[in-house]
C-alpha positions in Angstrom: -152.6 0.4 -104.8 -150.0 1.0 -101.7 -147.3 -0.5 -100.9 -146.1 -0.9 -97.4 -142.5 -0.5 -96.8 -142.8 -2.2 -93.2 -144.9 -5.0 -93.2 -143.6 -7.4 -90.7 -144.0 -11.2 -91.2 -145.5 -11.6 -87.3 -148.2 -9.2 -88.3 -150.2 -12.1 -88.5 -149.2 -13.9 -85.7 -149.3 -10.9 -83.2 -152.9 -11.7 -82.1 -152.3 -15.3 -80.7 -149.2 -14.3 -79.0 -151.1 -12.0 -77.3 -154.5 -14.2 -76.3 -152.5 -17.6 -76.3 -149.0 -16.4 -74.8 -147.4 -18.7 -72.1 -144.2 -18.0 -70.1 -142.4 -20.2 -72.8 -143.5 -18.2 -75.4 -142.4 -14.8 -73.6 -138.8 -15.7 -74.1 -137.0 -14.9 -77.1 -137.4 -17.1 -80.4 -135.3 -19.7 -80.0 -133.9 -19.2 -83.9 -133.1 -15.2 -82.4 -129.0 -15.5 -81.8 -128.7 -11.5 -81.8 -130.1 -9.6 -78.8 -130.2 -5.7 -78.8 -130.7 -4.6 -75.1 -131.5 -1.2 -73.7 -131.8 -0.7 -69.8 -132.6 2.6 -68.5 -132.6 3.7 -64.6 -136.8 3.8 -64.2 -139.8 4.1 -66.3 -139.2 7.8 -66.5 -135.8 8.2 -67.4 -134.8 9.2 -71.0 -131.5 8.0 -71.5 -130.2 4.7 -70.7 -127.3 2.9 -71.7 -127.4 -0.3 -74.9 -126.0 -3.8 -75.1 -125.0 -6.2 -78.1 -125.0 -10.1 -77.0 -124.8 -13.0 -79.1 -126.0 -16.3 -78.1 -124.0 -19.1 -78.3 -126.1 -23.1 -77.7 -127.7 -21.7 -74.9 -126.0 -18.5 -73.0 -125.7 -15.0 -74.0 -122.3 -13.6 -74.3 -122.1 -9.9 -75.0 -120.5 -8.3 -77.9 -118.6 -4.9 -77.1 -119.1 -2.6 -74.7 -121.9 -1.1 -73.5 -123.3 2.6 -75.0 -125.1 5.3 -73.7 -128.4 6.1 -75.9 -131.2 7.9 -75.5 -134.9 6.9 -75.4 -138.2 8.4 -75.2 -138.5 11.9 -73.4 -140.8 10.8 -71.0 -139.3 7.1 -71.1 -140.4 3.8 -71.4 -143.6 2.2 -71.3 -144.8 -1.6 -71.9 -145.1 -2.0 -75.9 -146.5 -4.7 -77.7 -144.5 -7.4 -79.2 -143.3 -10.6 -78.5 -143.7 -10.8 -74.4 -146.9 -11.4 -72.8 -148.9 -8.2 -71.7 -147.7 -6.8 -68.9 -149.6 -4.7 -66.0 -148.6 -1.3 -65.6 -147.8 1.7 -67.6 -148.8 0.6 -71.2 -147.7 2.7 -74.7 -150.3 4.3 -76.4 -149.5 7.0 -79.5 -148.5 10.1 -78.6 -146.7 9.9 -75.0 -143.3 10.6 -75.6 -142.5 7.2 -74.1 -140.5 4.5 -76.1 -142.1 1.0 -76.1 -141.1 -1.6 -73.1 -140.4 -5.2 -74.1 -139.1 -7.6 -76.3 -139.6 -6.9 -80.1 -138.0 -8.4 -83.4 -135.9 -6.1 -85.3 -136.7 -5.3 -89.0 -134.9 -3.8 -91.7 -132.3 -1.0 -91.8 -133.5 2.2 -93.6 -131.5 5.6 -94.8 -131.0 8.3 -96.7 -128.1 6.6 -99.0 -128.4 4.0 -101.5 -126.9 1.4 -99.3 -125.8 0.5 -95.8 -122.9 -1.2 -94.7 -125.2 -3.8 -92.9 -126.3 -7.5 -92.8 -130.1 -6.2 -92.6 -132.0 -6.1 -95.3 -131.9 -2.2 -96.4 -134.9 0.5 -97.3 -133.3 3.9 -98.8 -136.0 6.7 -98.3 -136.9 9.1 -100.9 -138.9 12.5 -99.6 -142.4 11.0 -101.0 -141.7 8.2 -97.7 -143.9 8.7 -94.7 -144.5 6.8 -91.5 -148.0 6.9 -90.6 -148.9 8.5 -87.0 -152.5 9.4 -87.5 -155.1 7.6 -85.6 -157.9 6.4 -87.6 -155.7 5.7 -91.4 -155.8 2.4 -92.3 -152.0 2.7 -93.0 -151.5 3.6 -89.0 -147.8 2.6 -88.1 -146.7 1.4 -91.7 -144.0 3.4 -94.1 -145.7 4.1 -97.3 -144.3 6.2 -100.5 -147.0 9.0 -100.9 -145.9 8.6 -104.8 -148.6 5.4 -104.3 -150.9 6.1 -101.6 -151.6 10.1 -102.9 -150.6 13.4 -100.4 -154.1 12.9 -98.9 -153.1 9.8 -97.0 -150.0 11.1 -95.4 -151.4 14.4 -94.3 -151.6 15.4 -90.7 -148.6 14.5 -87.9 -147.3 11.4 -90.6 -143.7 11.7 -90.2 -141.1 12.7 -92.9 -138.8 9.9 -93.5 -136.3 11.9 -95.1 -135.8 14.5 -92.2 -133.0 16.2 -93.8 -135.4 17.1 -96.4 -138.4 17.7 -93.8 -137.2 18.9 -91.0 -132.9 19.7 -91.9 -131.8 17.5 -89.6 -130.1 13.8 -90.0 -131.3 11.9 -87.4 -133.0 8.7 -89.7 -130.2 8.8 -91.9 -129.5 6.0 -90.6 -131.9 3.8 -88.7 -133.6 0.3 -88.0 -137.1 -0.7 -87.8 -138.3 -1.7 -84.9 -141.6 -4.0 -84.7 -143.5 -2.7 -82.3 -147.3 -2.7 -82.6 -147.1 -5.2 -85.8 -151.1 -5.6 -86.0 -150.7 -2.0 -86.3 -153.3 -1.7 -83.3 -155.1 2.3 -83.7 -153.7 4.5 -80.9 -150.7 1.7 -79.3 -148.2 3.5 -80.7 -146.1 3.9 -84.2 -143.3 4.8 -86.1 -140.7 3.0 -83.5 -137.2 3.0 -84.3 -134.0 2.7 -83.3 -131.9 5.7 -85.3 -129.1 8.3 -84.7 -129.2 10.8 -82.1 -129.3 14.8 -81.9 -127.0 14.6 -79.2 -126.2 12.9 -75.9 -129.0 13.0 -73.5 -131.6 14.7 -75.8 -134.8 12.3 -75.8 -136.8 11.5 -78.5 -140.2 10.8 -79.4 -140.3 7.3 -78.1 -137.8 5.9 -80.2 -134.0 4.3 -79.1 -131.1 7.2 -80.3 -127.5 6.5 -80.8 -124.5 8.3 -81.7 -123.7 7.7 -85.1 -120.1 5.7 -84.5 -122.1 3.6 -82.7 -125.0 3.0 -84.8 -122.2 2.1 -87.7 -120.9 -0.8 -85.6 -124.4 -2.0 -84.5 -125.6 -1.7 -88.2 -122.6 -4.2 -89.7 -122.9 -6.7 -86.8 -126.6 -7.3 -87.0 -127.9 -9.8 -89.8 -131.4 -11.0 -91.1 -130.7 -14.5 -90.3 -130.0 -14.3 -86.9 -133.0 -13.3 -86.3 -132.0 -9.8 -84.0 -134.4 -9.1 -80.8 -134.5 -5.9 -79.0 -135.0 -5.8 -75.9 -136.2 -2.3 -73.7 -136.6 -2.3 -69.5 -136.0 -0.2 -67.0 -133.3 -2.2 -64.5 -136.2 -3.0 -61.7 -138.2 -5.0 -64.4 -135.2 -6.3 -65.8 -134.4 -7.9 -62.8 -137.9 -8.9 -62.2 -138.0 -10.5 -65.4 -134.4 -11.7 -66.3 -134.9 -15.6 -65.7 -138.4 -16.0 -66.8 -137.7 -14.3 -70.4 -134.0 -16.2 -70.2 -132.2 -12.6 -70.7 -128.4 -12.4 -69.9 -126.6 -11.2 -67.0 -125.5 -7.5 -67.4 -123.3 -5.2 -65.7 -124.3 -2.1 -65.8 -122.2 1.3 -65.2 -124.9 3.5 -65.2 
């Protein structure tokens, strides 16, 4: 019998929020009080620059200064999560684009035995795999291949030890993100946020940031605040800023 590493608790409640969403229930959980935001300059730009804001009764205050990261090689594109369906460009597995939206934030994971973080912490082991491959019933979950057998992780099913995989470090240090969490064939997998190869490389279609950086986001999130994050290009962000409640940014760029 598996056992999933990621199996997020709105798994369940992904489907109404989808059929029975309203613009109240596009905003951001009332109980969330940490908000992870990531604006880049258009849907097809692969770098952008990241936020921290904490919410305080009921306004945003940011945390820090702004960072640049880098997102999906061909950019973004509208995930699903906890907004209401959007038209346009939408995610789907495979398209080098990082997933649009607003999403809850899951646990930390790593090649260490620990974190220093106020998530709750997975340490991977060379037997863990995130599933990539259309058609397996464990499509965008983390399983130990010690407990599902080598069969189930074959294929494109991602390494999560890369170091060991692939000699390179860039989930030593990472955070699930909770996109897709009915695990929907084909809408996309495996998202993350997690350290970078360098400035301005892209990724797969996950958020990268240097690793100073992903040290101070890592002890300043915690489990009971509930983290969001948050991924728009700046025209939808301004499109969208008041209806989802989203803070007021300034942005460098």
């Amino acid at each position: 019998m598996y056992r999933a590493l990621f199996r997020p608790v709105a798994t369940l409640l992904a489907p109404l929020l989808i059929l029975l969403s309203s613009p109240s229930m596009a905003n951001i959980p009332e109980d969330s009080t940490q908000l992870v935001l990531t604006l880049t300059g258009d849907w097809n730009a692969p770098t952008g620059h990241a936020f921290r804001f904490e919410r305080r009764g009921d306004r945003w205050h940011q945390v820090g200064a702004e960072t640049p990261v880098n997102v999906g090689r061909a950019g973004l594109g509208w995930g699903l999560g906890l907004h209401q369906p959007q038209p346009g460009l939408q995610k789907v597995e495979g398209d080098g684009r990082a997933p649009a939206g607003i999403f809850l934030l899951g646990d930390a994971f790593g090649y260490g035995p620990k974190l220093q973080t106020g998530l709750g912490y997975q340490p991977m082991s060379k037997g863990h795999f995130c599933i990539d491959v259309k058609g397996s019933p464990y499509y965008n979950q983390t399983v130990d291949a010690g407990e599902v057998g080598a069969e189930a992780v074959q294929g494109s099913s991602e390494g999560m030890r890369r170091d060991l995989h692939y000699g390179d470090d860039q989930y030593k240090k990472g955070i699930f993100v909770q996109h897709n969490p009915s695990n929907l064939d084909g809408a996309g997998s495996c998202i993350f946020i997690h350290l970078w190869s360098g400035q301005g490389e892209p990724t797969a279609g996950c958020t990268a940031y240097a690793e100073p950086e992903m040290d101070r986001l890592l002890a300043w999130l915690k489990s009971d605040a509930k983290p969001v994050y948050v991924a728009l290009p700046v025209p939808a962000y301004r499109e969208l800023r008041e209806e989802w409640q989203l803070p007021q940014v300034r942005w460098s760029q």
